[in-house]
C-alpha positions, 0 to 999 in steps of 0.5 A: 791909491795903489800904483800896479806895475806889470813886468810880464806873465813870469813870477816875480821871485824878488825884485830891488830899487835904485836909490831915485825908484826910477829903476828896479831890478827883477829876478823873473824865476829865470838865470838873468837879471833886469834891470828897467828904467822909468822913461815918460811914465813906461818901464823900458828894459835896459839892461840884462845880467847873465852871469848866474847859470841858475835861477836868481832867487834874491836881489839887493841895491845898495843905495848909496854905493848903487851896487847890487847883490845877486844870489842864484841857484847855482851856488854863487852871488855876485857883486854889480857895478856900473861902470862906463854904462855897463854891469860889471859883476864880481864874483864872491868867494863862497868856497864852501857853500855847494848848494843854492844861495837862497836869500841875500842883503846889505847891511845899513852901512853898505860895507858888507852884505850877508847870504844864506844857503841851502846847505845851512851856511851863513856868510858875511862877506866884505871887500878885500881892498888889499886883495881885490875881491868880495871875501866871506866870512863863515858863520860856524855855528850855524842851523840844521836846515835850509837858510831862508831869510836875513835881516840887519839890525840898524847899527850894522853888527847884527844879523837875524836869520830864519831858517828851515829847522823852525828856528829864528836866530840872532848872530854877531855880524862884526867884521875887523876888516870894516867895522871901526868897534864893536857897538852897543846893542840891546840884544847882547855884547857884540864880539866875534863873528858869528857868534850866537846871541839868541834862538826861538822856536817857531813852533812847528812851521819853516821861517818865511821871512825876518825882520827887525823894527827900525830901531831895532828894538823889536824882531817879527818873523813868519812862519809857515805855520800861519804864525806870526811872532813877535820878540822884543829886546828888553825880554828876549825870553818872552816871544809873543805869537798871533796864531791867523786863520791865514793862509801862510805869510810869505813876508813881513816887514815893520812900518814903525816900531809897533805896526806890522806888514804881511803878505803871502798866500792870502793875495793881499798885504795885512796890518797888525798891531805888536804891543810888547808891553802887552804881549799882543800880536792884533790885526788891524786890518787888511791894506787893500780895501777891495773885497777878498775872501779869506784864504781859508774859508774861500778853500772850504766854500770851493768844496762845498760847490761840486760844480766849482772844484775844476775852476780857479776861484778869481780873487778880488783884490789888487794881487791876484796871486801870492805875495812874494816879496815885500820890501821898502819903497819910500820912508820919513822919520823911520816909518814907512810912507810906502811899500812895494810888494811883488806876486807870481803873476809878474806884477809890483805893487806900490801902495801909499801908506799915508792914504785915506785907507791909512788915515783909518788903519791910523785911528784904529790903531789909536783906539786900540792902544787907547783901549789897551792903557784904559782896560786892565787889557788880561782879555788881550793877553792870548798871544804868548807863550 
């Protein structure tokens, strides 16, 4: 079953946990960041991070160095350590960035982290041990718009990024200063900072969200559009896309190397199936079992009922507001076991993949790569370009 979590009324703009989950840090749309802590089964609030001067718009906890990543409105991100049971923040020198800092992530060896900004800039940035602080690298060749998501690659030297110019992008990421050499990559030669390795078109939606499978073999994102994509690094050329009768989705994330999760506007998160062989995108089916009425069609029954258009229709569902997030909450043998996902009604998610729901979301899956091997599978082929 799924375990609900209420931190308030406030939208939850995106939230990140303690390596032992008895601890997430939320950004609740405000300047200040808090940090709960789980005691005899409550969230009592511990800790308030006041640095920022604007709205928090992304977070990130580094398990290992249980460092956190915060990047606000205000043009900065910020670096927290605990130390003598207080956060202590450290600015990061982002010198050319003048507008809002939209989204940032550790990278899987907790060495460096990337963001993203407003005013197209992309950054890697590293611990100056010399020097005492967090320095960025810039990315030069960066997109005409907006920079609204990041993803790393599992070997640390890769780094996806979507963006407002309906592009998905895939740049070097390597550091000197950290990284031993450069490692071997399916997705091109991994060489200078920044250097840009692959672009696709989304057609003509902003990119929500990016995300690599966990071997990294396979990249996905969405778009506003109500698009999902799908590229796989034997054939970067070959961009497979579903086309939903979704509203848009406003997060993704691989639970193994061929199963998708999304979430957004739609209240609740959904599976699909990504066969790259195939060139297929399929919807398996919805995580939450209770009663929801597509987004779409729920809009057009709301008028066609004069008497209803003053009324807010009551989803039934889990969610009862927009996903905004969607990230790992537990993982065994690379595949996810569970996630979290975060709504604008201040409530987390927690939902156990490995439930009886995903016993049947399990079968389904078999059954269709079952049918894909034992059909000649060219009524499948309606996803790509």
């Amino acid at each position: 079953m799924a375990e609900i979590h209420s931190f308030g009324n406030l939208p939850i703009i995106a939230h990140a946990w303690n390596k032992d989950r008895t601890q997430i840090a939320v950004s609740l749309g405000k300047n200040d960041i808090r940090i709960y802590h789980k005691i005899a089964g409550k969230w009592i609030l511990k800790h308030t991070l006041c640095e920022h001067l604007s709205r928090v718009l992304a977070l990130d906890w580094a398990p290992k160095t249980n460092q956190i990543v915060s990047a606000s409105a205000d043009y900065n991100a910020y670096v927290w350590t605990f130390e003598n049971n207080i956060w202590k923040p450290q600015m990061v020198e982002l010198q050319r960035t003048s507008r809002a800092v939209c989204c940032a992530k550790w990278s899987p060896d907790e060495n460096k982290f990337a963001i993203g900004s407003s005013d197209k800039n992309i950054a890697v940035c590293y611990y100056e041990k010399d020097q005492r602080f967090w320095a960025a690298e810039m990315i030069k060749k960066k997109p005409k718009s907006t920079i609204t998501c990041i993803a790393w690659h599992p070997n640390n030297q890769l780094l996806a990024i979507g963006s407002c110019d309906y592009r998905c992008r895939i740049y070097s990421a390597f550091i000197k200063a950290v990284d031993d050499q450069p490692r071997i990559s399916n997705w091109g030669k991994i060489s200078n900072t920044g250097e840009l390795l692959h672009e696709f078109q989304s057609e003509s939606g902003w990119i929500h969200d990016v995300a690599f499978s966990p071997l990294g073999d396979h990249l996905a994102w969405v778009s506003h559009n109500s698009i999902i994509f799908a590229v796989s690094a034997d054939n970067p050329s070959r961009i497979t896309m579903e086309v939903t009768n979704y509203l848009p989705f406003r997060c993704i994330i691989f639970m193994n190397e061929s199963t998708l999760i999304v979430g957004g506007h739609e209240f609740c998160p959904l599976i699909y199936h990504y066969d790259s062989q195939r060139n297929t995108i399929e919807c398996v089916e919805k995580l939450d079992r209770q009663e929801i009425t597509a987004g779409r069609q729920s809009i057009g029954r709301l008028f066609d009922q004069p008497a209803m258009q003053t009324q807010t229709p009551e989803p039934i569902s889990t969610h009862q507001s927009m996903i905004t997030q969607i990230i790992p909450y537990q993982k065994e043998n690379n595949t996810l076991v569970k996630i979290s996902s975060a709504d604008l009604f201040g409530q987390i998610v927690i939902w156990n993949l490995n439930d009886a729901r995903s016993h049947q979301t399990s079968s389904v899956i078999n059954h269709i790569q079952n049918k894909f091997h034992l059909n000649d599978g060219s009524s499948y082929m309606n996803g790509h370009i």
